[in-house]
SEGU-148590 format. One record per residue (C-alpha): x, y, z. Coordinates in steps of 0.05 Angstrom, whole numbers, plus 5000, padded with zeros to 4 digits. Each point is the difference from the previous one (the first is absolute). Example, Ala and Ser with C-alpha at 12.3 -4.5 7.8 and 13.67 -1.06 7.14 Angstrom:
BEGIN
524649105156;502750694987;
This chain:
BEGIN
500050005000;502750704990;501050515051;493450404977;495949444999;501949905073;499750635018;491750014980;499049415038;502850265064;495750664982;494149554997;501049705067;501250675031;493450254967;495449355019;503250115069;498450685013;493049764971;498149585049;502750435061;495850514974;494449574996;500349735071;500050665028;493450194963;497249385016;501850085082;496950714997;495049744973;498049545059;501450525041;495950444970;494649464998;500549835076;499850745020;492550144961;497849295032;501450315070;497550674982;493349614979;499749645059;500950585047;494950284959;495549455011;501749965078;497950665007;492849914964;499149465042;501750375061;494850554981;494849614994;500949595074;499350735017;492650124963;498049385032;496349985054;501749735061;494549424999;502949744942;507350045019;501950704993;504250505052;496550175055;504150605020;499150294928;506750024983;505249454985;501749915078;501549275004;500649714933;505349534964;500549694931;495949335022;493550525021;501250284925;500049294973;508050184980;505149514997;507050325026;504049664939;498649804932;504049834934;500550794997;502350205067;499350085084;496050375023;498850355066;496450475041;504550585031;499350385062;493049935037;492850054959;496850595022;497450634958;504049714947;503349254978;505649994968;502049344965;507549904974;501349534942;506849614979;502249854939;502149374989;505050204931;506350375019;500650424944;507350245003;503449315026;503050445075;495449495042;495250635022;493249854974;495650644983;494450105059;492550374981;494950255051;493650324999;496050425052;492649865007;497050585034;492549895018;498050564957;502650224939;504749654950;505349495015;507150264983;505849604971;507450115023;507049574991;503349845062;505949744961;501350034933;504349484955;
C-alpha cells in the first residue's frame, strides 16, 4: 500500500472515532434530558394530587385542618421512587408542601445528580425551582 492510501485509512478511523464519541454524548444528554421532564411531570402530577386531598372533604379523606398539616406521599397515593426518580416531602406540610424530586440520570458523569422541588401553597399556583442543577 502506499503512504497516501494509508494515510486515508488512519483519517477514516480518526473520523468514525470522533463519530461515535460525539454520538454518545448526544445520546447521554439525551437521557438526561428525558429523566429530568419525567420528574418535572411527576412533581407536576404530585402536586395536582396534593390539591385535590385539599378540596376534599374531610368525610371522604380530606385535611381536616384545611391545609396540608400532616400529609405524606402514601395520603396522596404517591410512591417515593419510580423508574424516573425519589421523591420526598421537605420541611413540615403546613400552608404550603413542598415535594423534592431526584433524578435518577446524572447528566454530566461528576456523581451529583440534579435535584427539583416544588412549593404547593394552599392557594394560588404551585411554583417550580432546582435545588441542584446537573
Amino acid at each position: 500500500m502506499g503512504q497516501q492510501q494509508l494515510l486515508l485509512i488512519v483519517l477514516g478511523v480518526i473520523i468514525v472515532g470522533i463519530a461515535v464519541v460525539a454520538g454518545l454524548n448526544i445520546f447521554n444528554q439525551s437521557a438526561f434530558e428525558s429523566n429530568r421532564d419525567a420528574v418535572i411531570l411527576d412533581l407536576n402530577q404530585i402536586a395536582q394530587k396534593a390539591q385535590q386531598y385539599l378540596r376534599k372533604p374531610a368525610s371522604m379523606g380530606g385535611p381536616t385542618t384545611g391545609d396540608f398539616t400532616g400529609v405524606t406521599l402514601a395520603t396522596l397515593g404517591v410512591n417515593p421512587t419510580n423508574e424516573n426518580g425519589s421523591f420526598a416531602i421537605s420541611g413540615t406540610p403546613g400552608a404550603t408542601l413542598v415535594v423534592t424530586g431526584t433524578l435518577k440520570e446524572d447528566g454530566d458523569g461528576d456523581g451529583t445528580l440534579a435535584v427539583y422541588s416544588i412549593t404547593i401553597p394552599t392557594v394560588g399556583t404551585p411554583t417550580l425551582a432546582t435545588v441542584t442543577a446537573d
